[in-house]
N, C-alpha and C positions, 0 to 999 in steps of 0.2 A: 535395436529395440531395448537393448541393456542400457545403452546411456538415457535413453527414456524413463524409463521406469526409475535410476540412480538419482534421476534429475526430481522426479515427481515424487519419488517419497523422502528428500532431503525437505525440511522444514521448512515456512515461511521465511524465516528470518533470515537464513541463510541463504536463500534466493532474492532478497532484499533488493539488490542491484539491478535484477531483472525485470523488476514491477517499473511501471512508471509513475511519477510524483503522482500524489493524491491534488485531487481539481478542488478549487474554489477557496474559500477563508478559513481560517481555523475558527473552533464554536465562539468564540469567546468573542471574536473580531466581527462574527457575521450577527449575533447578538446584539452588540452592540452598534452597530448597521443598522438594522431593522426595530433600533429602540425597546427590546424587549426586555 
C-alpha cells in the first residue's frame, strides 16, 4: 500500500515514462490538415 501511495503522489512528470504517448497530430499539423 505504501509503494502505492509513494507512486501516486510523486508528480506527473516524474511518472512521465509511465503514461503512454499522447494519440493523434500535434495542433499545428492537425490545423493545418483540416485547412483551418
Amino acid at each position: 500500500m505504501a509503494r502505492v501511495l509513494a507512486m501516486w503522489a510523486r508528480p506527473r512528470n516524474r511518472k512521465a515514462d509511465l503514461y503512454p504517448p499522447p494519440l493523434g497530430p500535434e495542433r499545428a499539423e492537425m490545423l493545418m490538415a483540416l485547412n483551418l
